[in-house]
FIBA-273088 format. One record per residue: residue number from 1; residue in one letter; x, y, z of N, C-alpha, C in turn. Coordinates in pm, 1 decimal. Each point is the difference from the previous one (the first is absolute). Layout:
<rs>
(NUM,'A',(X,Y,Z),(X,Y,Z),(X,Y,Z))
...
</rs>
This chain:
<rs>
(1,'X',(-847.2,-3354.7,-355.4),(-22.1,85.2,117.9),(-149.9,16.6,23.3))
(2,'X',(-38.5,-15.5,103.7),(-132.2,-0.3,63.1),(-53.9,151.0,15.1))
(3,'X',(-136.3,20.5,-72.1),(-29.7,144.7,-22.6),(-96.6,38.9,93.2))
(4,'X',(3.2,132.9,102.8),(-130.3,13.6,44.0),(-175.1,-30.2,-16.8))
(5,'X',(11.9,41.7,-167.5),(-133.1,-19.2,-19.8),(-48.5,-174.3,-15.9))
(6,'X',(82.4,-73.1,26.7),(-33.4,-158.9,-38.5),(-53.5,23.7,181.1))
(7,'X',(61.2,48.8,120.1),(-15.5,12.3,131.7),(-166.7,28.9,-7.6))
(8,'X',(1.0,135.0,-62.7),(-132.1,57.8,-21.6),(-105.9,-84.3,-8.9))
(9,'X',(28.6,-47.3,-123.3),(-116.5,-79.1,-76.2),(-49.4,-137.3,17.4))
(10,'X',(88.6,-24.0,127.8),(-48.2,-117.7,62.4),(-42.8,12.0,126.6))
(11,'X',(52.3,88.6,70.2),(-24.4,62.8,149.0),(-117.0,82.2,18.5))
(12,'X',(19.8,118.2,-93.3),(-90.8,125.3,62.1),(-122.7,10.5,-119.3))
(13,'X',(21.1,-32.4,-90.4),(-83.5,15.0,-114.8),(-137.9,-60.7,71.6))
(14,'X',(35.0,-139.1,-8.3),(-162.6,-20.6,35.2),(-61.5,47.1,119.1))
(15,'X',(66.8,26.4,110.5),(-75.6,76.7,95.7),(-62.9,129.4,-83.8))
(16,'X',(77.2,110.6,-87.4),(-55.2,75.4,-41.1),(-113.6,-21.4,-81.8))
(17,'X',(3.9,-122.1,-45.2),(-71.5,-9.1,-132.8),(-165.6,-56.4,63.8))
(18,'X',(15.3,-42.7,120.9),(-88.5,-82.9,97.1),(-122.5,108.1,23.7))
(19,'X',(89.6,167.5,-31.6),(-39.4,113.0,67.9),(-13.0,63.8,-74.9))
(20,'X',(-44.4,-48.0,-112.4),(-41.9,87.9,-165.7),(87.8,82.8,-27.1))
(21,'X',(146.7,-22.8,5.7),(106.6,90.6,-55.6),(29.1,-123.0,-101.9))
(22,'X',(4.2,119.4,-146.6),(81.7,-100.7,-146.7),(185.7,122.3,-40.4))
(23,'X',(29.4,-147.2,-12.8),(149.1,80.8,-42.4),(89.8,-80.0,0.6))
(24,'X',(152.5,-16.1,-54.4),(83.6,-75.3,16.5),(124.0,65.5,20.3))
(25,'X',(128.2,-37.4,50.1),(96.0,37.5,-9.3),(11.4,46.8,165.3))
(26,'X',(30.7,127.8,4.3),(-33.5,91.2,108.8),(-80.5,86.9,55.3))
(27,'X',(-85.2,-26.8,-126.7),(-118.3,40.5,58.2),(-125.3,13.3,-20.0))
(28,'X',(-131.6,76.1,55.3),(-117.3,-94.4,35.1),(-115.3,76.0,9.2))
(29,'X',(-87.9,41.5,-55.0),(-151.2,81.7,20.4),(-134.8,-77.2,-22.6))
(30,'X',(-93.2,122.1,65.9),(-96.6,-68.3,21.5),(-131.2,170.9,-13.6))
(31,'X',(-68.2,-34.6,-58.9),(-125.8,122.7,7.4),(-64.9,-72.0,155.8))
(32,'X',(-0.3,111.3,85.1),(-144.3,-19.5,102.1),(-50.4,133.1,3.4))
(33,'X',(-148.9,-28.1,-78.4),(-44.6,87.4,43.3),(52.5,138.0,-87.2))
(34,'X',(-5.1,143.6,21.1),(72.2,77.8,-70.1),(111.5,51.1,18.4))
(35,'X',(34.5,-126.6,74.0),(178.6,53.5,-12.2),(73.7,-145.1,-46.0))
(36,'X',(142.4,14.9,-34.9),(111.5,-42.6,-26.1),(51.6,-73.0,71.2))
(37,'X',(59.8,-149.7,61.4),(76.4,-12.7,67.6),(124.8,-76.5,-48.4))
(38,'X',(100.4,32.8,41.5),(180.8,-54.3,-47.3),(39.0,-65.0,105.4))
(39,'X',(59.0,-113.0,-47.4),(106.2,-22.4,84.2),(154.8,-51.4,-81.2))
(40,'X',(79.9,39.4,6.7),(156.8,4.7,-39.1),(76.2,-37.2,103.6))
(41,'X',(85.3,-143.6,-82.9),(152.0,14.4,95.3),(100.1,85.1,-46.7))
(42,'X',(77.8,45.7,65.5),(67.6,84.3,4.3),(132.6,-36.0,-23.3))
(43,'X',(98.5,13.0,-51.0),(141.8,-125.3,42.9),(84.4,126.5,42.2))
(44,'X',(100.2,-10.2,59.5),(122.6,118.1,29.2),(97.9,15.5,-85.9))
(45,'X',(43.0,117.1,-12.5),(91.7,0.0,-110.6),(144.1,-86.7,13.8))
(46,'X',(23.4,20.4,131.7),(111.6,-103.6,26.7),(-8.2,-135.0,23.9))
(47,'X',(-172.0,-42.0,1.9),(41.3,-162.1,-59.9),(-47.9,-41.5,143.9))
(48,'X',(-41.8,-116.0,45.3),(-2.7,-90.5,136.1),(-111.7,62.3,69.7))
(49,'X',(-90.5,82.8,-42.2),(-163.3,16.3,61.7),(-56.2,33.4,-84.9))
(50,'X',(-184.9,-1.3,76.6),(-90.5,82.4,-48.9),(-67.0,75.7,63.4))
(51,'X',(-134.8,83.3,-25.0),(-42.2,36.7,57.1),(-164.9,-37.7,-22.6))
(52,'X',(-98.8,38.4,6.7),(-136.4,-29.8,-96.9),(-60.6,178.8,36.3))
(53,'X',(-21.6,17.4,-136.7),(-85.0,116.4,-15.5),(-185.6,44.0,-5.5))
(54,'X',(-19.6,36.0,86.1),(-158.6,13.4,-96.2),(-63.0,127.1,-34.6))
(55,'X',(-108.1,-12.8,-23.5),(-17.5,154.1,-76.7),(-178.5,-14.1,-35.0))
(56,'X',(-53.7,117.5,34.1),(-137.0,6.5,-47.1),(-48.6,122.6,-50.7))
(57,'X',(-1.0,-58.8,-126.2),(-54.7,142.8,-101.2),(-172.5,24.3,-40.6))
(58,'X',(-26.4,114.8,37.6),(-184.4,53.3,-58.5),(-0.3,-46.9,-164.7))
(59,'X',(-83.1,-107.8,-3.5),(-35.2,5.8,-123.1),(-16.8,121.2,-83.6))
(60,'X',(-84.4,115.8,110.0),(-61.0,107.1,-116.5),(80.4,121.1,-22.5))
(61,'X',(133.6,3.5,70.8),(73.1,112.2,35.3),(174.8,-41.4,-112.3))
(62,'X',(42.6,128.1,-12.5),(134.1,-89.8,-86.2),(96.4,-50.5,154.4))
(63,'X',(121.9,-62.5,-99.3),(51.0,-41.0,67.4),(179.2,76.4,4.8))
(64,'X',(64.4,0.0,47.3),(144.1,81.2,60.6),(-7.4,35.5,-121.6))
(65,'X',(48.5,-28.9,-112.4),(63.5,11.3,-132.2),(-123.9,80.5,-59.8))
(66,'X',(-108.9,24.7,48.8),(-115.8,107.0,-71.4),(-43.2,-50.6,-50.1))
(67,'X',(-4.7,-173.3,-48.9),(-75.5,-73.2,-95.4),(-173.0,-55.0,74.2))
(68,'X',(-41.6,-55.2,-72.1),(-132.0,-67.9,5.8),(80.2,-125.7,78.0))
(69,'X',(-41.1,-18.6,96.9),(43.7,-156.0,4.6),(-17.6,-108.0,-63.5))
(70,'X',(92.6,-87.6,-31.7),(-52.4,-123.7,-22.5),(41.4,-107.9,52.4))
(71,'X',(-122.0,-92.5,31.4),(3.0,-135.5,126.6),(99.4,-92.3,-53.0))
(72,'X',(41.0,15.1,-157.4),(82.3,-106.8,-6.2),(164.8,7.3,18.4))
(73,'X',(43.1,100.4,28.4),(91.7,59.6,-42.1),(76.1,48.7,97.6))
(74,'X',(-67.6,58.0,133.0),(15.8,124.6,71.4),(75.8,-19.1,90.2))
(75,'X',(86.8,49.6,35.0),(86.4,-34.7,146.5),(36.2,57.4,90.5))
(76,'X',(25.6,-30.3,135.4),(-22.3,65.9,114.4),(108.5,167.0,6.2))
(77,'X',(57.8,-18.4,-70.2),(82.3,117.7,80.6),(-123.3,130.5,-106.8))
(78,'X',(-56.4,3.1,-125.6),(-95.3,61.4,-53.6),(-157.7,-34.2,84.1))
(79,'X',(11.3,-68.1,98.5),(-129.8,24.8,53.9),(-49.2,88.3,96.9))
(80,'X',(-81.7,101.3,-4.2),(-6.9,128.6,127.5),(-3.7,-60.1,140.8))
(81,'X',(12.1,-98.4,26.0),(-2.5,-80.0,170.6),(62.3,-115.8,-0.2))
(82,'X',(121.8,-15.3,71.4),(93.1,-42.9,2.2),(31.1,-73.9,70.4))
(83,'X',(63.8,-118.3,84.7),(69.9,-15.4,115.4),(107.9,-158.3,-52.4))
(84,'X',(107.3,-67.5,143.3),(37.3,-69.7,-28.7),(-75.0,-86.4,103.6))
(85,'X',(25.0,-171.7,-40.3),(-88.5,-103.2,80.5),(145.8,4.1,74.3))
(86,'X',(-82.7,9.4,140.7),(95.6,-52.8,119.2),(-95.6,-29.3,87.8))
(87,'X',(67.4,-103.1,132.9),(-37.7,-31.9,128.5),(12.9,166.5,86.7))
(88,'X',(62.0,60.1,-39.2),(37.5,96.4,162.1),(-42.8,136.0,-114.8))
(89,'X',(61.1,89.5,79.6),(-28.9,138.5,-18.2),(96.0,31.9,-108.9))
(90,'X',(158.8,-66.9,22.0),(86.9,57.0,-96.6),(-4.9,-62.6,-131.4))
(91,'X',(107.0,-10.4,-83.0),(2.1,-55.3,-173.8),(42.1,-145.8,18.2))
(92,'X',(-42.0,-102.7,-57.2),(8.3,-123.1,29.0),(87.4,-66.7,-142.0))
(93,'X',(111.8,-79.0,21.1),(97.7,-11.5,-119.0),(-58.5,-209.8,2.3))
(94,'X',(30.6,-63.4,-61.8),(24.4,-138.3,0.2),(151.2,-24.7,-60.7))
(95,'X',(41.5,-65.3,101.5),(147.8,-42.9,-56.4),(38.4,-131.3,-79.7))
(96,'X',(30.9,-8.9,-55.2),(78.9,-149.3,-84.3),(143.1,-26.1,-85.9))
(97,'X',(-17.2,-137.7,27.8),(147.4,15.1,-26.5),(19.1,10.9,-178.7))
(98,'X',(-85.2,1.5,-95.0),(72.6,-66.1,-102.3),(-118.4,-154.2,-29.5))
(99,'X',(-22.3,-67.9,95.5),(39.9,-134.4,-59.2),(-148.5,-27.6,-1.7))
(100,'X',(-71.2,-116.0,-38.5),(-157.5,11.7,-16.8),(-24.6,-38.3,103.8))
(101,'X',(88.3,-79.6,121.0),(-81.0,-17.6,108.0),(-28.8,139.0,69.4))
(102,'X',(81.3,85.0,-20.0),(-6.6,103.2,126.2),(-111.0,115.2,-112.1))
(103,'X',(-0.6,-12.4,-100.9),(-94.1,101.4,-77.9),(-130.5,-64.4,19.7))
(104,'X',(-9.5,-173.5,5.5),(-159.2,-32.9,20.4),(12.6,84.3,181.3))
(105,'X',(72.6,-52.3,96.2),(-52.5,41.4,140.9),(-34.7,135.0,5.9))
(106,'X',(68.6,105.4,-104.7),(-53.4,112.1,58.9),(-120.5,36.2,-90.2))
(107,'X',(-20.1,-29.9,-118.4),(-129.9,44.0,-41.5),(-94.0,-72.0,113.2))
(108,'X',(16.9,-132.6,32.1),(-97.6,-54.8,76.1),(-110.6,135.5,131.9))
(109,'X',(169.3,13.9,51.0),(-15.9,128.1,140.4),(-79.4,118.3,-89.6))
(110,'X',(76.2,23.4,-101.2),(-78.0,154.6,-90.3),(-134.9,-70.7,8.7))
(111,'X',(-52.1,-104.0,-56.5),(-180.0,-58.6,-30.9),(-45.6,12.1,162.1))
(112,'X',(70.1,-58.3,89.8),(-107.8,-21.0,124.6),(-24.7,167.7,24.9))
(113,'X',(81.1,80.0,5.3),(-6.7,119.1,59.3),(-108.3,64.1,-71.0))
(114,'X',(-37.8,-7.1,-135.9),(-82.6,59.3,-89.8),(-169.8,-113.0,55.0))
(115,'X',(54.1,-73.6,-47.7),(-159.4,-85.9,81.8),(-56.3,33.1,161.1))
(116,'X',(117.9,18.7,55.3),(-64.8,16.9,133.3),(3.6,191.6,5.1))
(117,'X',(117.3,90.4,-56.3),(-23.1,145.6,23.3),(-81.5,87.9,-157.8))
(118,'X',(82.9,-65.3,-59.8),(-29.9,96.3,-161.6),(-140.7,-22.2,-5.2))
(119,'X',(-55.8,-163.0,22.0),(-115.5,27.8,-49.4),(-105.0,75.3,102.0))
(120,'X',(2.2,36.1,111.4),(-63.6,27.4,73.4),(42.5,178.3,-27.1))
(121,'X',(86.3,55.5,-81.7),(-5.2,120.3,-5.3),(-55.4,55.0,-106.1))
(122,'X',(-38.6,-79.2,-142.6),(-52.8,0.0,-106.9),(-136.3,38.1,61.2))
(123,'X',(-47.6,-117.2,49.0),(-143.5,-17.8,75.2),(-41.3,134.1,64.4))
(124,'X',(98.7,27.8,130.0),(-24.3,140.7,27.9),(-62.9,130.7,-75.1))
(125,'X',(61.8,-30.9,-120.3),(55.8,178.0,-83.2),(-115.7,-46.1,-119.4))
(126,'X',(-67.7,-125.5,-1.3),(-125.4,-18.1,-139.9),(-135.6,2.4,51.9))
(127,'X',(-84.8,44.5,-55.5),(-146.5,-42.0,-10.5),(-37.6,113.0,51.3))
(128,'X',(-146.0,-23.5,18.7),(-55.8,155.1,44.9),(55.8,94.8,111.4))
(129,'X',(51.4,-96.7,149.1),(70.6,55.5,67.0),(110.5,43.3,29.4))
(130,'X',(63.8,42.9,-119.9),(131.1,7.4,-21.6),(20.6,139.6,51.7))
(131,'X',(77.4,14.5,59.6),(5.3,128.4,39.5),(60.9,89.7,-115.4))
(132,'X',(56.6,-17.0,-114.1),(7.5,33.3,-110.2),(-121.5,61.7,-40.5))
(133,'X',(-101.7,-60.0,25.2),(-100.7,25.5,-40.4),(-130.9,103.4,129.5))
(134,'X',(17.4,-44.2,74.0),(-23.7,110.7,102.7),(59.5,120.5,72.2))
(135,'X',(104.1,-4.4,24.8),(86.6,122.4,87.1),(-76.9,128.5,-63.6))
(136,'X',(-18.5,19.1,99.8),(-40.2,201.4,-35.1),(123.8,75.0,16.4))
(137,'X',(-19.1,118.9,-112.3),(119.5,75.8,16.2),(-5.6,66.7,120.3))
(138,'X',(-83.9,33.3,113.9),(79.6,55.5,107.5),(51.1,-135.4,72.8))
(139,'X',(-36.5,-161.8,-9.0),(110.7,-47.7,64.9),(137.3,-25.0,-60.2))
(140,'X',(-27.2,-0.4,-139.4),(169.7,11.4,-51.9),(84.8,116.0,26.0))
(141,'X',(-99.4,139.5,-14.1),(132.8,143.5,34.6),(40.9,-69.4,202.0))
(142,'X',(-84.4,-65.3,46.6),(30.0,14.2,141.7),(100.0,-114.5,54.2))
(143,'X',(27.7,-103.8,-144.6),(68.4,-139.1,65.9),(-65.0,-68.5,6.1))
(144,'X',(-126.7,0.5,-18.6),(-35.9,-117.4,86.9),(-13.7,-112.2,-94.8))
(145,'X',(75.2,-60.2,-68.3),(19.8,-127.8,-97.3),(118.9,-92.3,45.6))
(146,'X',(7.0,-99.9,-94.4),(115.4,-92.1,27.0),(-23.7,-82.2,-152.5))
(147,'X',(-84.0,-15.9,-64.8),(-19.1,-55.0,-117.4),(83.2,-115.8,40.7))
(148,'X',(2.7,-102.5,115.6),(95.1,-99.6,-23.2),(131.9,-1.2,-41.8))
(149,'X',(54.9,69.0,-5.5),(188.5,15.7,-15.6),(6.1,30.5,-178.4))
(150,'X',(-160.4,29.8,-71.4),(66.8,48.4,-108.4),(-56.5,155.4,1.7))
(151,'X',(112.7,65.2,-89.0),(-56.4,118.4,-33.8),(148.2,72.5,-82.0))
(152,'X',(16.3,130.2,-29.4),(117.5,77.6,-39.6),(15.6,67.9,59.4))
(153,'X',(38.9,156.8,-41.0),(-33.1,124.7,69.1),(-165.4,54.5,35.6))
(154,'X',(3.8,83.8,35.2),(-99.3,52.8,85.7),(-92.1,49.2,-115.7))
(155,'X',(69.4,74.5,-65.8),(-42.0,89.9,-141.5),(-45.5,-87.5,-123.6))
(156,'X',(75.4,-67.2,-0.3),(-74.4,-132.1,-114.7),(-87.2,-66.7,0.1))
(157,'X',(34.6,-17.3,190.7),(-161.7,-100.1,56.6),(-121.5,89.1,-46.0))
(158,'X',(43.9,111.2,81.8),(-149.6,99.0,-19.9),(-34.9,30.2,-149.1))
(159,'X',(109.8,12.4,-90.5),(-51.7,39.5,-125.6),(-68.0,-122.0,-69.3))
(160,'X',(81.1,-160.6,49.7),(-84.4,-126.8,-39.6),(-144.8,-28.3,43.7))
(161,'X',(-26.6,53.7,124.3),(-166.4,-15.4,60.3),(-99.6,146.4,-53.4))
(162,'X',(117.4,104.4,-9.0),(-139.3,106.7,-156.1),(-37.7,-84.9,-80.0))
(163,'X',(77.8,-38.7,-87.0),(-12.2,-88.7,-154.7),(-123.7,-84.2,66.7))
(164,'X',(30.7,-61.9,70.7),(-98.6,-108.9,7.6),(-99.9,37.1,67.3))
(165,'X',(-57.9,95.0,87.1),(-81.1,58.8,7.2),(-72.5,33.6,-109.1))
(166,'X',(94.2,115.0,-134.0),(-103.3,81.1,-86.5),(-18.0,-138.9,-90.9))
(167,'X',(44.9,-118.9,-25.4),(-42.2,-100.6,-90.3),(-139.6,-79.5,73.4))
(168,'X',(-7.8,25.8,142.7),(-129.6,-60.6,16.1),(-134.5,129.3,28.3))
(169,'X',(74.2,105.4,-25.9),(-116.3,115.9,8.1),(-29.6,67.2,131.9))
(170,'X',(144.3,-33.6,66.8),(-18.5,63.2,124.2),(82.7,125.2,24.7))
(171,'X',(-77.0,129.2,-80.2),(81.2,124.2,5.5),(78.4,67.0,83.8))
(172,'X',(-94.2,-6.6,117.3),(50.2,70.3,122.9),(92.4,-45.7,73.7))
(173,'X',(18.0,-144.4,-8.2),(97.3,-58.2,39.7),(108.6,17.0,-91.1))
(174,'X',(-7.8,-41.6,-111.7),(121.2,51.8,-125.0),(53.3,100.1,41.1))
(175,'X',(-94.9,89.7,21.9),(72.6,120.2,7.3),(50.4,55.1,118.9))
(176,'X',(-45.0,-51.0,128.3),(60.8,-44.0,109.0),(143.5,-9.4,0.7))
(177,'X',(-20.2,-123.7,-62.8),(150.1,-96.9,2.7),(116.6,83.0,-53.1))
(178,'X',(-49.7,98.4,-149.5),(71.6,42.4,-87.8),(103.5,94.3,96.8))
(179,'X',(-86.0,59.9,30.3),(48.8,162.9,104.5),(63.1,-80.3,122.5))
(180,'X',(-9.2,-126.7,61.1),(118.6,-12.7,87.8),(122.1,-32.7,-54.3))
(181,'X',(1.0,-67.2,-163.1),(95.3,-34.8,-43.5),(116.4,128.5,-60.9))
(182,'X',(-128.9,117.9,7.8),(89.5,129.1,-74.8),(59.4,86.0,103.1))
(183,'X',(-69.6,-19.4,147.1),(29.0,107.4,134.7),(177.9,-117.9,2.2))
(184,'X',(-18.8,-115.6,2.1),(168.7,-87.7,48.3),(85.0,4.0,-114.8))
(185,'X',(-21.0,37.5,-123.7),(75.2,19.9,-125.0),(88.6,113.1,15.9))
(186,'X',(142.5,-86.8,-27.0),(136.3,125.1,15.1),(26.5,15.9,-190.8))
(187,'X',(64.9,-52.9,-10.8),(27.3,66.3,-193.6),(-105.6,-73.6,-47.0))
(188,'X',(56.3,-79.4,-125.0),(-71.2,-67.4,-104.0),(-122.1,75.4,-49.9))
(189,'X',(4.5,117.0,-96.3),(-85.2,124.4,-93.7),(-65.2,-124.4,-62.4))
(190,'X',(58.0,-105.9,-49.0),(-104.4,-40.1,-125.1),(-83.2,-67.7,137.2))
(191,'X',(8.1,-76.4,82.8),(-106.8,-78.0,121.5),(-133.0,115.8,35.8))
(192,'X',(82.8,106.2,63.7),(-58.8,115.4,30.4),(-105.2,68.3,-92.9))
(193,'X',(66.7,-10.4,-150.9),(-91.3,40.8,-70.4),(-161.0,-112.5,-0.5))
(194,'X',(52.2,-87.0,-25.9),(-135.7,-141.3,-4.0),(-46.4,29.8,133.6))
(195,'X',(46.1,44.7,105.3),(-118.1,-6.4,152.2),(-66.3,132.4,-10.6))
(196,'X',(79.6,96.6,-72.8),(-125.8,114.2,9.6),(-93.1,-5.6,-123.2))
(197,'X',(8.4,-72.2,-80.3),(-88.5,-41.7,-105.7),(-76.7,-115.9,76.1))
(198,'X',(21.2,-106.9,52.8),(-77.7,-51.1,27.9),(-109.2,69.0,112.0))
(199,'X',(42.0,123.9,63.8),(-94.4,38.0,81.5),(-88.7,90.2,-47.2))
(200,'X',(46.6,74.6,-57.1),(-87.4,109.3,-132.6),(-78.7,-111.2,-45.2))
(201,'X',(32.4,-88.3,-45.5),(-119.0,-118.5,-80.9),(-98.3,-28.3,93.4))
(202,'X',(26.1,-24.7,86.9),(-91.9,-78.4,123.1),(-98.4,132.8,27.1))
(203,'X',(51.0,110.5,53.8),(-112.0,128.6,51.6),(-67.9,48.1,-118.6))
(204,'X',(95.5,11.7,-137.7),(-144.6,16.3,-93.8),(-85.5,-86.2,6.4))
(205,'X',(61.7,-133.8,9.1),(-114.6,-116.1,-10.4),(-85.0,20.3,91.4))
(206,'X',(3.4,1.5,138.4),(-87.1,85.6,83.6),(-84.4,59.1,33.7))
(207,'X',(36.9,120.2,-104.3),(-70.9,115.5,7.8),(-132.9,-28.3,-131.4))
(208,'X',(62.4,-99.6,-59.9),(-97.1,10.5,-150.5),(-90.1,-92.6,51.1))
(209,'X',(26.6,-108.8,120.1),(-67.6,-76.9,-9.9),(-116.7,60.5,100.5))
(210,'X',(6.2,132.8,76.1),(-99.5,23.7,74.2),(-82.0,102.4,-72.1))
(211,'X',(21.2,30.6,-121.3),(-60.0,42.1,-89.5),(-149.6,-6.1,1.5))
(212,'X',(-78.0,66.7,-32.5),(-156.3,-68.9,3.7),(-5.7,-77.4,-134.6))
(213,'X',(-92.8,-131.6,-17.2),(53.3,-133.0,-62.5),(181.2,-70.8,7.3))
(214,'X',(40.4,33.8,48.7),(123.6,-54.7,20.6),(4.9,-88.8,93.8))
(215,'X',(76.3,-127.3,-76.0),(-34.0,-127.1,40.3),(148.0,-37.2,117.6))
(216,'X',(-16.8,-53.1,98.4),(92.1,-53.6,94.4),(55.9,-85.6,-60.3))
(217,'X',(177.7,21.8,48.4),(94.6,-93.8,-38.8),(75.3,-29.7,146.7))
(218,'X',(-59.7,30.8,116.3),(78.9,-82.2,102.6),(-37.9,-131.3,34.8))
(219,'X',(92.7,-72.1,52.9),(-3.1,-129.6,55.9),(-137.3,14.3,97.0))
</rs>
């Protein structure tokens, strides 16, 4: 019986691999820069599709599971920014029958779609202009993002762009971010507890740093 990943590893692999993603099987990373990037096929539980997953995790921030990330290991549904590769707006499946012709045709369709969409959304969301890396918290409390079709909730986003704020020394923004993530927070005491600690951290930091000799830690 003809296995997806033989589809994979002849189809989509080397496009990924073309694109500095290492991995085998189902799936595929790559460091750019200080973040994470995944890509995963997905199979259905009932058999005859897939889907392709991707995922981009902050190097300097943990990841879903509270861990440290690691690039070799890590996979999309544990990465704080999320989405699925499709052509359109909705969830995009690949169908097959079973047999290796129809598993090579649809990885084929899964590779073009990633060469011509995935990679152009990677591109988007890396390097200095990443809006990951720029958005100010009054345009995130106001909407005004799209991160390219990845992201989670509202509250995770914001609590993921504190972290990475206070890891590059940008307090006010940390602490920005923190307090929109705690004003949209309904339960979760232990989350709640880490955003009002992370903001207490940030305004002492603050306050000590305007200290006379007190040295600046913003971006």
């Amino acid at each position: 019986m003809h296995r997806l990943e033989s589809s994979i590893k002849e189809h989509l692999a080397p496009v990924l691999k073309d694109d500095g993603f290492v991995g085998s099987g189902r799936t595929f990373r790559r460091i750019s820069g200080d973040l994470i990037h995944v890509v995963q096929v997905q199979g259905s539980r009932y058999g005859g599709q897939f889907a392709v997953n991707l995922g981009i995790q902050p190097a300097s921030i943990p990841d879903l599971a509270g861990n440290s990330p690691d690039a070799t290991k890590i996979r999309p549904e544990l990465c704080e920014f999320r989405r699925r590769l499709s052509e359109a707006e909705s969830d995009q499946w690949w169908n097959h029958a079973g047999s290796k012709e129809s598993m090579d045709a649809a990885v084929r369709a899964a590779a073009s779609v990633y060469a011509t969409i995935g990679r152009k959304l990677f591109a988007e969301m890396s390097g200095p202009e990443s809006p990951l890396h720029n958005i100010t918290p009054a345009q995130f409390e106001a909407g005004l993002y799209g991160f390219s079709g990845f992201g989670s909730t509202k509250v995770r986003m914001a609590r993921s762009l504190a972290l990475m704020r206070q890891s590059l020394g940008n307090l006010i923004d940390a602490g920005a971010f923190a307090r929109i993530a705690l004003v949209n927070l309904g339960g979760a005491p232990a989350l709640r507890a880490e955003l009002e600690q992370l903001c207490m951290t940030t305004e002492v930091a603050l306050r000590t740093d305007g200290e006379p000799g007190g040295r600046s830690r913003q971006a």
